[in-house]
LUMNU-314978 format. One line per field, with one value per residue (C-alpha): residue in three letters; residue number from 1; x, y, z. Coordinates in Angstrom, 3 decimals. Layout:
rest (ALA:...)
nr (NUM:...)
c1 (X:...)
c2 (Y:...)
c3 (Z:...)
% end
This chain:
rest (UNK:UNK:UNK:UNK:UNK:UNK:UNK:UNK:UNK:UNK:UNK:UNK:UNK:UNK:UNK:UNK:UNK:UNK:UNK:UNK:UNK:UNK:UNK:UNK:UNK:UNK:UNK:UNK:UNK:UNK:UNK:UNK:UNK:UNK:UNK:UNK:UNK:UNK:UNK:UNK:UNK:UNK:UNK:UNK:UNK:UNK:UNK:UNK:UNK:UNK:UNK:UNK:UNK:UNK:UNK:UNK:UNK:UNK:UNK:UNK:UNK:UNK:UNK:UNK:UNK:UNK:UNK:UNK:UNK:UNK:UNK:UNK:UNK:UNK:UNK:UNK:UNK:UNK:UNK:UNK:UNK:UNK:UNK:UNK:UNK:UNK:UNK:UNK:UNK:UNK:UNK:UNK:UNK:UNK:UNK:UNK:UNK:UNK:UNK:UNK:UNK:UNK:UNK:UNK:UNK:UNK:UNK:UNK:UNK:UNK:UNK:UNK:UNK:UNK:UNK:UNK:UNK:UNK:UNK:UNK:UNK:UNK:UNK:UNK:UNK:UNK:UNK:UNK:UNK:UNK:UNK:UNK:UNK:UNK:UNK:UNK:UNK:UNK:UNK:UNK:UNK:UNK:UNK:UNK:UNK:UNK:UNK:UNK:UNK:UNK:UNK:UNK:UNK:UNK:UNK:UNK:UNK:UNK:UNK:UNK:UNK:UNK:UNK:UNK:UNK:UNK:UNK:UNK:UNK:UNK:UNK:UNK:UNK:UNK:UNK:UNK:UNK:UNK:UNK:UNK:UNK:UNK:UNK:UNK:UNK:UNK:UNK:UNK:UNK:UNK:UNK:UNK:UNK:UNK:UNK:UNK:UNK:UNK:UNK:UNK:UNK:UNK:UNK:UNK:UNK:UNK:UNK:UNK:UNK:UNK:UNK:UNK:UNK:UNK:UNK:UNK:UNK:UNK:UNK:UNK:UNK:UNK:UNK:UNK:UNK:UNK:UNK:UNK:UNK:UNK:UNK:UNK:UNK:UNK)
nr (1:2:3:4:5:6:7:8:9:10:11:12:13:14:15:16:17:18:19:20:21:22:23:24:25:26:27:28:29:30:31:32:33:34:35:36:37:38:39:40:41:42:43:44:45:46:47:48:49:50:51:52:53:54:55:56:57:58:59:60:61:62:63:64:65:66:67:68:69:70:71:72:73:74:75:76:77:78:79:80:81:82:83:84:85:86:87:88:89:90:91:92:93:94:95:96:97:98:99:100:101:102:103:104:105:106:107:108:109:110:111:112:113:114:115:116:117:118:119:120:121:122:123:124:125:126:127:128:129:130:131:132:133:134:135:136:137:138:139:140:141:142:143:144:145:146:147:148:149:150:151:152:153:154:155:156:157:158:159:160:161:162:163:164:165:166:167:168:169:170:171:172:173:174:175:176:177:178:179:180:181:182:183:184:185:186:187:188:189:190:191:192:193:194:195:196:197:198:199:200:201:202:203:204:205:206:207:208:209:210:211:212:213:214:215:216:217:218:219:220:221:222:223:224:225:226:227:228:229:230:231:232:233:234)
c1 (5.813:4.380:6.308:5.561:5.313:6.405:3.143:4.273:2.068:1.053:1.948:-1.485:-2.201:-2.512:0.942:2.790:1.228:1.863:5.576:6.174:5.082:7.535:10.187:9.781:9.444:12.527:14.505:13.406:14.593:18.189:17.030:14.710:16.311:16.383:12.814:11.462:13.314:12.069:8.373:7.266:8.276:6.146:7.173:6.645:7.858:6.427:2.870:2.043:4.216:4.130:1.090:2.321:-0.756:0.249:3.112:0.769:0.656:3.554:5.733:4.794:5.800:9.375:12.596:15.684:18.043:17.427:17.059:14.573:12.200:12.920:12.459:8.960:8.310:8.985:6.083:3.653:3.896:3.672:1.245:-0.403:-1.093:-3.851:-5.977:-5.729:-7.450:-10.240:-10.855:-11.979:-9.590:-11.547:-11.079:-7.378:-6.608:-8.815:-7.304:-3.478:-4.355:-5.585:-3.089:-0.364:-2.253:-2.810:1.144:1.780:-0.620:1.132:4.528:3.301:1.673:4.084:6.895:4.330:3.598:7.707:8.325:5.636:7.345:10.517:11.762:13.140:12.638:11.676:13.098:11.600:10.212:9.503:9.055:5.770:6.146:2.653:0.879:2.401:2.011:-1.689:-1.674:0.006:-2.577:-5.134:-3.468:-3.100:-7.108:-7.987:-6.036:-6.218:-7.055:-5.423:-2.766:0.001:4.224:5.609:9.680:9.001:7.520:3.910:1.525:-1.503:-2.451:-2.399:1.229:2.694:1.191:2.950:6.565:5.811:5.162:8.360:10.307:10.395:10.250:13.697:15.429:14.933:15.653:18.306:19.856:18.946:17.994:16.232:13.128:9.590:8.055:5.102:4.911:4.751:2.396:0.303:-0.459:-0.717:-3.239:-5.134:-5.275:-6.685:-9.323:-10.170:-10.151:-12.314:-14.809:-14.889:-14.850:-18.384:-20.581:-22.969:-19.804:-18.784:-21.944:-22.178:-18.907:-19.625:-23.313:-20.898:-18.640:-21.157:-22.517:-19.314:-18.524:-22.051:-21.538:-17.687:-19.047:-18.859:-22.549:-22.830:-24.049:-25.010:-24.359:-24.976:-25.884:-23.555:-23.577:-26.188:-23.415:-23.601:-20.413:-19.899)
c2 (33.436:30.150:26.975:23.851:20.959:17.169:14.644:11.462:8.517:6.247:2.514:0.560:-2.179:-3.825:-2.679:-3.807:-7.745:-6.940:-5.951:-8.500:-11.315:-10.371:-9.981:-13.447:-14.610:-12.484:-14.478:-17.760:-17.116:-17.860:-21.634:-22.273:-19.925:-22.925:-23.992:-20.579:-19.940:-23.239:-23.208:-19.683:-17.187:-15.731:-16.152:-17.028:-20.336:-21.013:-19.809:-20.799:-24.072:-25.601:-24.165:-22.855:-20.835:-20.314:-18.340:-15.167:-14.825:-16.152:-14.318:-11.555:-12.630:-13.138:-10.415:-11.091:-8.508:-6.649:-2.999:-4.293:-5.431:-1.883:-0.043:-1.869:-1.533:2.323:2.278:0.784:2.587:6.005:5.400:1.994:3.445:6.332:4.010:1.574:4.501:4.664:1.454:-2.151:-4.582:-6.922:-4.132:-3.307:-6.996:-7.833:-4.760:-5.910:-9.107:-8.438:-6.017:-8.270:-10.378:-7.778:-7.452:-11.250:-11.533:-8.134:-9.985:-13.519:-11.369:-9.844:-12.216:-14.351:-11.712:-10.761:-14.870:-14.552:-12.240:-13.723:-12.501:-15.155:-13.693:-15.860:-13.913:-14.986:-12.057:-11.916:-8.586:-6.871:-3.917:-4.935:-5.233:-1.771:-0.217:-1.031:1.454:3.805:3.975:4.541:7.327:9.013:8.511:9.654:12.619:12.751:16.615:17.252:19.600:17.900:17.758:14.648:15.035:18.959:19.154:19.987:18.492:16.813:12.528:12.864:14.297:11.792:9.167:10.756:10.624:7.120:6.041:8.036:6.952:3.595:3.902:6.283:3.190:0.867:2.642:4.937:3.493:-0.296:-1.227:-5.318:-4.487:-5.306:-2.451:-4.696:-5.697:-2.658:-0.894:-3.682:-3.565:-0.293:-0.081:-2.797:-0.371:2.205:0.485:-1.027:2.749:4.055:1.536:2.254:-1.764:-1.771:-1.168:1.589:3.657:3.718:4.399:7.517:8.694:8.144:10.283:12.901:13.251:13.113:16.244:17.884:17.288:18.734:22.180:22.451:22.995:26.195:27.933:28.606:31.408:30.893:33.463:31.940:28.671:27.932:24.751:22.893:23.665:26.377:28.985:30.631)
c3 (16.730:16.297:17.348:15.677:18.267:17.133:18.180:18.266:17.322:20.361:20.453:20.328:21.674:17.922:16.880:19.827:19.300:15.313:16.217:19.123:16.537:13.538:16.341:17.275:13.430:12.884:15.686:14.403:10.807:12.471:13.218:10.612:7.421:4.999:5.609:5.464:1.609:0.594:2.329:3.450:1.053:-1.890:-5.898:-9.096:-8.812:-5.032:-6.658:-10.061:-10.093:-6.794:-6.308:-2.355:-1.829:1.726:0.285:-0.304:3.233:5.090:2.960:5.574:8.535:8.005:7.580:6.067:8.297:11.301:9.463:7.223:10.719:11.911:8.848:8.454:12.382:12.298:9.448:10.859:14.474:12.559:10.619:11.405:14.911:13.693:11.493:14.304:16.930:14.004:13.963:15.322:16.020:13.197:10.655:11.543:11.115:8.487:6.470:7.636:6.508:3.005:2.502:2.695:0.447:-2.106:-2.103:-2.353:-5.351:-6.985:-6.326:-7.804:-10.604:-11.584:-11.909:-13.838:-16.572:-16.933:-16.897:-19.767:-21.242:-21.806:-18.512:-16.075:-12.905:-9.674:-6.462:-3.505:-1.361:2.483:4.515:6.233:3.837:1.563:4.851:6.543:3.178:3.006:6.509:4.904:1.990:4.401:6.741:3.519:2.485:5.850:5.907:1.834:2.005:5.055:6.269:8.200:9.011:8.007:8.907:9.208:5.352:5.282:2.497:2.254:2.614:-1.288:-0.951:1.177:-0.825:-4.299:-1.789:-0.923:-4.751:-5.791:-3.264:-3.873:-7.694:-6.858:-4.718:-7.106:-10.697:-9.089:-6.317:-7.354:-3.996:-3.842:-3.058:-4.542:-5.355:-6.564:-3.143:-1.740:-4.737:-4.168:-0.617:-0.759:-3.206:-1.111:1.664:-0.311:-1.992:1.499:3.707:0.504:0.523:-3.419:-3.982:-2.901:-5.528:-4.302:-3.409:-7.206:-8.672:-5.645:-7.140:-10.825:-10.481:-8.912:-11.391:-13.884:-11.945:-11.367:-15.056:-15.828:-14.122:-14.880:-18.837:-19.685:-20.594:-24.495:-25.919:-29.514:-31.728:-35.018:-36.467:-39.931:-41.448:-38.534:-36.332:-33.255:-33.252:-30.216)
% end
């Protein structure tokens, strides 16, 4: 009988700097809270009216409550710490970097269009999630095909990255947790694009020719039996 054995991720050398730094950011939120709301954190308001472009950034490096650091922290050891093995330290941090980016400008983005809309939303949002979620997007790109136990269920990269998606789209429509799923969609998306390399432009036209093939010899072959009208009935 097969036993399944539990491999736990190591802690690289990236994640425990990444994870030391938002501990100490975390510690000086006490001192410093009303000059982080006012300065550091990421929003409609912060963005496109006083023009904070810092905000798309900073945003990142700060954590509102102790479970939120952890919850993040877990994330980004389990999953951060396999794309970090693959990796240069330029890449990890250039994609970490981005990523949270990518979330800050879904977050901005997004509050603009609803304010647009007749919507007046401005909630200031802080957390590591769009960076750690731009990890997870691509663990789930390497291993897109892949195998694997995550929590003891087995399915693919592609399946974890469905769970991901629904699980935030379930805690905030059905439980009605605060937290920014454009934030986290957006980094994560980031992450993607970045692990695929499909934002360079020889890597889409690659993929378009092969779908065009694919497409090409998924047709079924006709048979023409008899010609009515100019048109071919098979």
């Amino acid at each position: 009988m097969r036993q399944m054995r539990l491999a736990w991720p190591p802690v690289t050398r990236n994640i425990k700097i990444t994870l030391a730094v938002l501990a100490l950011f975390w510690i000086g939120m006490v001192q410093f809270d009303a000059f982080v709301y006012d300065y550091m954190l990421v929003s409609r308001e912060a963005v496109f009216e006083r023009y904070y472009a810092w905000t798309l950034l900073t945003y990142a490096l700060w954590h509102g409550t102790f479970s939120h650091l952890l919850f993040n922290g877990v994330a980004l050891w389990m999953f951060g710490s396999e794309v970090d093995q693959r990796w240069s330290d330029t890449k990890f941090w250039t994609v970490s970097l981005l990523s949270a980016l990518g979330g800050g400008l879904a977050v901005a983005g997004t509050q603009q269009i609803l304010f647009a809309l007749g919507v007046p939303i401005n909630h200031p949002t802080l957390g590591y999630s769009g960076a750690v979620m731009g990890l997870v997007g691509a663990y789930c790109w390497y291993n897109w095909n892949r195998s694997m136990y995550f929590f003891f269920m087995r399915m693919t990269g592609k399946g974890l990255l469905v769970l991901f998606v629904g699980f935030d789209l379930f805690r905030v429509l059905v439980a009605n947790q605060p937290i920014s799923i454009s934030g986290h969609l957006g980094g994560l998306a980031t992450g993607l694009l970045l692990a695929s390399e499909y934002w360079r432009p020889w890597k889409l036209e690659r993929a378009y020719r092969r779908f065009q093939q694919t497409s090409k010899f998924d047709q079924p072959e006709r048979t023409p039996r008899e010609k009515a009208d100019e048109r071919w009935m098979n």
